[in-house]
N, C-alpha and C positions, 0 to 999 in steps of 0.2 A: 406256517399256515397263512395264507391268502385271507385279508380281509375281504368284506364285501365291496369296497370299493377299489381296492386293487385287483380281486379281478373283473370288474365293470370297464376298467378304464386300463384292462388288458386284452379286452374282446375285440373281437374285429367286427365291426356291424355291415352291415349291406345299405349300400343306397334306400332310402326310404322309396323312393319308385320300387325298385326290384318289389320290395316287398309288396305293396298295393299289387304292381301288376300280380303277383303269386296269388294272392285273395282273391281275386277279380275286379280288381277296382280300376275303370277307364283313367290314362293321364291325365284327362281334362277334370277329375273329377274330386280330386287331389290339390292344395294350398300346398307346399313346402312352408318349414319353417326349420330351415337351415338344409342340412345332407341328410339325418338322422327324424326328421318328426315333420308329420303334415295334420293338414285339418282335413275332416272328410266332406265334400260336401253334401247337403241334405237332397242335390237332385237322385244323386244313388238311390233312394227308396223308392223313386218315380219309375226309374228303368228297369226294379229287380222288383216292383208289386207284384208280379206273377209267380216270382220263386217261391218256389217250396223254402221250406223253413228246417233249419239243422237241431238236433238234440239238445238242450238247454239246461248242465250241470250249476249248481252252484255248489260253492266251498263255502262251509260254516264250521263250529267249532263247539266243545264243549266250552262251559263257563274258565274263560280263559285265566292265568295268573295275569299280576300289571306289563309282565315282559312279553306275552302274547305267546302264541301256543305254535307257531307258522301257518298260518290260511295261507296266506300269499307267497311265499314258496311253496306250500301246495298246490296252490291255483296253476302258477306257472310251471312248476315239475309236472304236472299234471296235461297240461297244454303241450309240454313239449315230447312229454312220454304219448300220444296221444297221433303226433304230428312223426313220430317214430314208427310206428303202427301204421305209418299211411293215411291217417285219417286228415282230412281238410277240416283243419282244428282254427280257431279266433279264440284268444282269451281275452275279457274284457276286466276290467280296474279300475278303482276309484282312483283320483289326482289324489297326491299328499297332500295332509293337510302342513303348515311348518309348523301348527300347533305341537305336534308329538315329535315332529324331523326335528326342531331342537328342546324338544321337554324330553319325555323316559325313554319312548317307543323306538326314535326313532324314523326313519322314512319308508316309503309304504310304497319300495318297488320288488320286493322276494327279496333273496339274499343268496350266498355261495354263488354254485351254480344255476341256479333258479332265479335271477331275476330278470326284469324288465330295462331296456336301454333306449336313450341315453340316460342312467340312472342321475346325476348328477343335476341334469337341466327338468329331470320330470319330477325330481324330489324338494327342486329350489322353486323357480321364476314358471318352468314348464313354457306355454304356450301365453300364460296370463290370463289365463280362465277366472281363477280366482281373486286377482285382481281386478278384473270387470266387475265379478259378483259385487267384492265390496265396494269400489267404485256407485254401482246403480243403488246399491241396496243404503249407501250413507248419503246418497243427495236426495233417496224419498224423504228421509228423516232430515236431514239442512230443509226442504221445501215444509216438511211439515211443521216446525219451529218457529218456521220465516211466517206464516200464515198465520200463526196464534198470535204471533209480536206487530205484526203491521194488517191489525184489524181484524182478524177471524174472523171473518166471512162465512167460513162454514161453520162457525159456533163449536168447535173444537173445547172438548172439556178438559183444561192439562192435567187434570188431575185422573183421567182414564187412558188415558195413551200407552198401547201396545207395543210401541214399535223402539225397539233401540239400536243403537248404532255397533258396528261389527270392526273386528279386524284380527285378522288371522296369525294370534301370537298370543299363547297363553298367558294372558297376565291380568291377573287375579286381581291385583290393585283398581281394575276399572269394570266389577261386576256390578256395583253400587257408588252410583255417582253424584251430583246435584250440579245442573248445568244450569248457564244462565246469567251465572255471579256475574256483578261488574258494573251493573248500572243498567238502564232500558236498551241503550242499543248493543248488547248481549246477548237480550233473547229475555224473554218468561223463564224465570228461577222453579227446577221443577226437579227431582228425583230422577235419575233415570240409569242407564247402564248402558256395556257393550256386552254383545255375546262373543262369541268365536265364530268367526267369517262360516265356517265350513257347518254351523249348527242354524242358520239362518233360515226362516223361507226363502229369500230370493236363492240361496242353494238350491231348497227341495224344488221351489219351482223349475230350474234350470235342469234338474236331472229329470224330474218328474214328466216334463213335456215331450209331446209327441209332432211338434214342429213351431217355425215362425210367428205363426197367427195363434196358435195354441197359447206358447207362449204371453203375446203381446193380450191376450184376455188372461190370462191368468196374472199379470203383473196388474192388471187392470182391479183386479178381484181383492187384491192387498187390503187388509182392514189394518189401517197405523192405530185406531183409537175410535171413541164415540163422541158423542156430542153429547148437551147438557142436556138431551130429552134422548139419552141413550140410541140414539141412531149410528150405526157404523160407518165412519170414515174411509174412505178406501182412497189408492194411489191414485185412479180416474177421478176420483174428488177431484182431487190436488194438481190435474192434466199432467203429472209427473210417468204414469204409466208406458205413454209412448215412447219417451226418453232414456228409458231402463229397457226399452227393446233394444233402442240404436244401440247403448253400450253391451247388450249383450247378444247382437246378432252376428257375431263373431264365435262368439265363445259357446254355442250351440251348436255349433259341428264338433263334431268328436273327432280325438287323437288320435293318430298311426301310429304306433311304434314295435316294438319288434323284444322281442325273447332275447337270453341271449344267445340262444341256439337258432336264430334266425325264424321264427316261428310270429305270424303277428299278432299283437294286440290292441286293444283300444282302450285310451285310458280317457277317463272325463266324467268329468262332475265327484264332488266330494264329501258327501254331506254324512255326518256325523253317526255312526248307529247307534249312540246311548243317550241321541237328542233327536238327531233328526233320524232319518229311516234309512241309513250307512248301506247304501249301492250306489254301485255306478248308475249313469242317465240311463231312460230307456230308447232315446234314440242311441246308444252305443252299441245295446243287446237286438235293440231292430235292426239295424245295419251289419252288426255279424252273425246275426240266425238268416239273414239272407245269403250271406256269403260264403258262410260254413256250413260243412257239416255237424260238427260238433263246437259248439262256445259253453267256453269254462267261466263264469264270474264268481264275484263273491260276496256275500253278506257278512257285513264288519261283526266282530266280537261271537258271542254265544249263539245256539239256535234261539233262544228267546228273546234275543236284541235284530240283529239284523236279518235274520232266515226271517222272521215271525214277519218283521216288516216288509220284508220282502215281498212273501204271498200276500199277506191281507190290505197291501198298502199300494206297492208297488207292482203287481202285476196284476191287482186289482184295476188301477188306473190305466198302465200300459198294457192290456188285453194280451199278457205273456202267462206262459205254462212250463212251469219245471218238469223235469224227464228224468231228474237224478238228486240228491242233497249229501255230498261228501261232509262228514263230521272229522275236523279234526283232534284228534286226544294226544297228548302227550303222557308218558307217565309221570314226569316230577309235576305236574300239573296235579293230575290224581292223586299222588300221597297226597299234595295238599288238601286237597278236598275231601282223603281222609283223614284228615284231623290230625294228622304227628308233626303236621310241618309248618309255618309261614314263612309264606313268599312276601317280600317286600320292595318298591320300585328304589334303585338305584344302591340298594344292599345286596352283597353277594348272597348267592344262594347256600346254605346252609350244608355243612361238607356231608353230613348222617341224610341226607336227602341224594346224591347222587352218586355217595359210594357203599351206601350199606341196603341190602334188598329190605324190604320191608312190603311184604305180601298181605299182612293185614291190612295195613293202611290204604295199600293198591286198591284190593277188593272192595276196600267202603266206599274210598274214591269215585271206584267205578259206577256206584249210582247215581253219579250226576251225567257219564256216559250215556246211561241207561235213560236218564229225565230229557235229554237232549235228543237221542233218538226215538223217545215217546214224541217231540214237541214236533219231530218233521214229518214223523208220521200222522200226527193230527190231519194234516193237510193232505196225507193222500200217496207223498211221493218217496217211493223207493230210497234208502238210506245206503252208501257204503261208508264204512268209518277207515280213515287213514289214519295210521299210528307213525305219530311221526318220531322217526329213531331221533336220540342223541347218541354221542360215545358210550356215555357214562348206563345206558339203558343195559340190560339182560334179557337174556333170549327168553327165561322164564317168568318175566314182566310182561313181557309184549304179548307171550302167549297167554298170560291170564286175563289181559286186555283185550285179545282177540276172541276169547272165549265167549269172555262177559258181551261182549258188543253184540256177536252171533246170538246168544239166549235171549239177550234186551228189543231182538227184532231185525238186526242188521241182514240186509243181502249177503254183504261179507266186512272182510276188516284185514286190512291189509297193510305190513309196515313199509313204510318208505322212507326213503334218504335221500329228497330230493336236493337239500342245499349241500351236499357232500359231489350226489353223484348230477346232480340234474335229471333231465328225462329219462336217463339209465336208471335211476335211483324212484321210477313211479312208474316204471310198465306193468309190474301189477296189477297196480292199484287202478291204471289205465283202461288196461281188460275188464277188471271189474266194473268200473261204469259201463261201459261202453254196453255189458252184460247187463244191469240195471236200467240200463235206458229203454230196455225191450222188453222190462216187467208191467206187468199190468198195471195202470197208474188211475188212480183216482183221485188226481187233483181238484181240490177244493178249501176255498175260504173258509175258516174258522165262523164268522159269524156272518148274519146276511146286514144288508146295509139298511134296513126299515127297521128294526131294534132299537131301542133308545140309545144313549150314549152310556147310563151307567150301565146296561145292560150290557154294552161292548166292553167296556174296561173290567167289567166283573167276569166276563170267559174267559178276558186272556191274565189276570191276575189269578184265576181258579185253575184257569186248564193249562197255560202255559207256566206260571210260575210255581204252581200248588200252593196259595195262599186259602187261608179261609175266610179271606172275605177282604173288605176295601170298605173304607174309613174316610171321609171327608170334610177337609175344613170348611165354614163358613165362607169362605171365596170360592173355594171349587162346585160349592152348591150352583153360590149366587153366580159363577160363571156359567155351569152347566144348564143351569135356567134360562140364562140369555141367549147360550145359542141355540136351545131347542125354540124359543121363541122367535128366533130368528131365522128359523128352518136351515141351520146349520148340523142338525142332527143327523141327517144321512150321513155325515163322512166317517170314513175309517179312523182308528182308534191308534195314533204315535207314541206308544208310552218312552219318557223320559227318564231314562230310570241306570242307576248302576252299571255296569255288564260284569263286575267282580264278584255277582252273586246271582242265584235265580231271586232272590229277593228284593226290595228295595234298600238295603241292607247291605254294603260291601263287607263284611265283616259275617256273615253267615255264609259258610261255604256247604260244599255236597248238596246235599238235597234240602233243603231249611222246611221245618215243621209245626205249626200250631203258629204261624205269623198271620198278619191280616196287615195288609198294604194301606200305609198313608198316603193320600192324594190330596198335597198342599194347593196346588193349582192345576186350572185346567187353561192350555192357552188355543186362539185358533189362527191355523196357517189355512186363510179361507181361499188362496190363490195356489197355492201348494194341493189344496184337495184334504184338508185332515184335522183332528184337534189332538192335542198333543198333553198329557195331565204331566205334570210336574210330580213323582214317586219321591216321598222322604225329602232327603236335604238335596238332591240332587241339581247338580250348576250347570250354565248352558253357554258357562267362561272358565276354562281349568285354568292350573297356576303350574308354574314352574317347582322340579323337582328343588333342594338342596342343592345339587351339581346337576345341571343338564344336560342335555347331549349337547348343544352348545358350543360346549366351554372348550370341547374336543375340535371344532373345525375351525382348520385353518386355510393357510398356505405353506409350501415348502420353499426355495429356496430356487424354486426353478416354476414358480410360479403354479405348481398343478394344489388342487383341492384335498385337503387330507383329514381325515375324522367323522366323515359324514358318512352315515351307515341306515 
């Protein structure tokens, strides 16, 4: 059997033009970066404002195991079964972050036959999207340092400062810092940290924007920190704001690239779902709901991580409307969730979990199927659940699966096997949206934006997680106070939290019962558009596994890439 990067790097792709021209995309309107990958540019939205607008699926997941359940071979099985069918299909995709491409996960372009190409360049370096981010997003914080050390002028308090330094490589050693050491021309000796490049605001704001200028005020809006009479610092303080455009007015065009069944997608922007609000940009989804008929994306991890985000954050801001929500479930997923099994990252999977049936366990499982397609239904929109096959599955599994979904609410529920077959392996499941996309839809926001802030964290801790309530330290008070005073309270609600559980809690699986959510901190990304509470112990810098994937890539002996998956 064909790894996933041998058969990536057995595909035959198409000129990157071919593929734009197939979309509708004018030559001129197109960057190349290299045969295989282009930038798009942002006048497209100028000359297709009048286009109608194509069906807008998202792929989300039950509460996923650490090894991930396949969204994104669904996404893309899905997109090319779709593109089978005749349909003028775009799927759109987050960039990888190399946080998980060499910690547990893995890289984040599908896998078998289902993925995205050039898997190799979009899984590593890409286009250098992400390197810009961290690029603009570590010279706010160099200028914000440089200001407190040679005179603070804006009266910068070091001891409240927001803002920490990023870089996209899970390493845990530099979540708790103290900079500074060494003497005065060092810097101001002060606590501080790095998060994970892809959990950043200057991320969300890069996905989050709806163009140039949008942009260049929302980098503007950045709060690093306050001042000794509690006043909000921002990057326009610091005249650092215009500077973080230049570096990132490249890397707001969105990526071409292509299936590997020649099908196109867009891949860009990469921000985290269990920090930040885990979708691709909404200029990706504006530019292929113009060009398509039908765009497939996807919201990272569980419906209560990145679907949740999705609506209430993300197409709250980008004035977008879902038309479908594919759930994916696996079944070794489900025993675990009921309760006979643990999954654990980088230990094999347990042999009584994928060679013995065990239909009790399935069925308990399946209420967290069941809480997940409660959660997409809160908002209004049409549910199909794909069950996604492994070998090791029974026909008599998938039917109890299928059963359960249909009674929980589902349109339908359909197995596929996209990373075996590719598009062959999701015509179904293809049908099945396409048949959802023309149900009656009443989409709608979970909460309105003139509610307080505890009162938005408290419906989606009640109704999205089924907690009984939310519990706050003395910082999340004292923070929530500041920004209602600061009439930061209209923003939408980012919670930080888990995706290994509906709880805050990765170690409570299935459906968790009689809990009440701790909200250690509340932080705000006031350029991003949101305020984001910090759930339990939850970090916004992961750490490498014991063995990582890593340790696996190399080179062979003829110089090609081998172990990257």
């Amino acid at each position: 059997m064909l790894s996933d990067l041998e058969i990536a790097q057995a595909a035959k792709m198409k000129p990157i033009a071919e593929i734009a021209e197939a979309l509708g995309i004018k030559e001129e309107e197109i960057e190349p970066y290299g045969k295989y990958m282009a930038k798009i540019s942002l006048d497209i939205l100028k000359r297709l404002k009048d286009a109608p607008e194509g069906k807008f699926i998202t792929v989300t997941a039950i509460t996923p195991t650490p090894l991930g359940e396949g969204k994104t071979v669904t996404n893309i099985g899905l997109g090319q079964a779709l593109a089978k069918l005749g349909k003028k299909v775009c799927n759109t995709l987050r960039e990888p972050s190399k946080g998980p491409t060499f910690g547990i996960k893995g890289g984040a372009c599908g896998g078998g036959y289902s993925q995205v190409l050039p898997m190799e360049n979009i899984n590593l370096h890409f286009t250098g999207d992400i390197h810009a981010v961290e690029t603009a997003h570590n010279l706010l914080a160099a200028a914000m340092d440089a200001s407190i050390l040679l005179g603070n002028k804006l009266n910068i308090n070091p001891l409240d400062i927001t803002w920490r330094r990023c870089v996209d490589i899970s390493d845990r050693a530099l979540r708790h810092i103290i900079i500074g050491l060494g003497g005065r021309a060092n810097g101001y000796p002060r606590e501080s940290g790095y998060d994970i490049t892809v959990a950043t605001e200057t991320m969300a704001i890069l996905a989050l924007t709806t163009g140039l200028f949008d942009l260049r005020k929302r980098l503007g809006r950045i709060v690093v920190g306050y001042t000794y009479n509690g006043k909000p610092v921002t990057a326009e303080d610091l005249k650092i704001a215009g500077t973080m455009t230049v570096l990132l007015k490249d890397a707001i065009k969105p990526n071409l690239v292509q299936t590997l069944e020649g099908s196109p997608c867009i891949v860009h922007t990469g921000p985290f779902a269990n920090v930040a609000h885990g979708n691709n940009s909404v200029l990706a989804d504006k530019v292929a709901l113009k060009l398509a008929d039908y765009v497939v994306t996807e919201s990272g991890f569980g419906a209560d991580c990145g679907c949740e985000k999705m609506i209430n954050v993300k197409c709250r801001q980008g004035g977008l409307k879902l038309d479908c929500a594919v759930v994916v479930a696996t079944v070794r997923a489900l025993k675990m969730h009921g309760g006979a099994f643990t999954v654990r990252p980088g230990v094999p999977l347990d042999k009584k979990l994928v060679e013995k049936e065990n239909m009790p366990a399935l069925e308990k499982g399946c209420e967290n199927l069941a809480k997940q397609i409660e959660n997409v239904k809160l908002h209004g929109v049409p549910v199909v659940v794909a069950i996604n096959r492994f070998t090791a599955d029974r026909d008599s599994e998938v039917e109890l699966v299928r059963q359960q979904a249909l009674e929980a609410g589902a349109e339908d529920a359909v197995p596929i096997e996209a990373w075996a077959k590719g598009g062959d392996g999701c015509i179904e499941l293809a049908k099945a949206a396409v048949a959802a996309c023309e149900k009656p839809n009443h989409f709608h926001f979970l909460y309105p934006d003139d509610i307080s802030i505890k009162e938005k964290i408290e419906t989606i801790a009640t109704k999205i997680y089924g907690a009984d309530g939310v519990d706050y330290t003395p910082l999340a008070n004292q923070r929530i106070k500041l920004y209602t005073d600061l009439g930061y309270h209209k923003m939408p609600i980012n919670m930080a939290k888990t995706h290994l559980s509906l709880s805050h809690d990765p170690n409570l699986k299935g459906v968790p019962k009689n809990f009440r959510v701790p909200i250690r901190d509340v932080r705000a990304s006031v350029g991003a558009g949101f305020l984001y509470p910090l759930l339990g112990t939850m970090s916004t810098m992961p750490g490498l596994p014991s063995r990582p994937a890593a340790v696996d890539v190399d080179i062979d002996k003829d110089g090609k890439t081998v172990g990257l998956f």
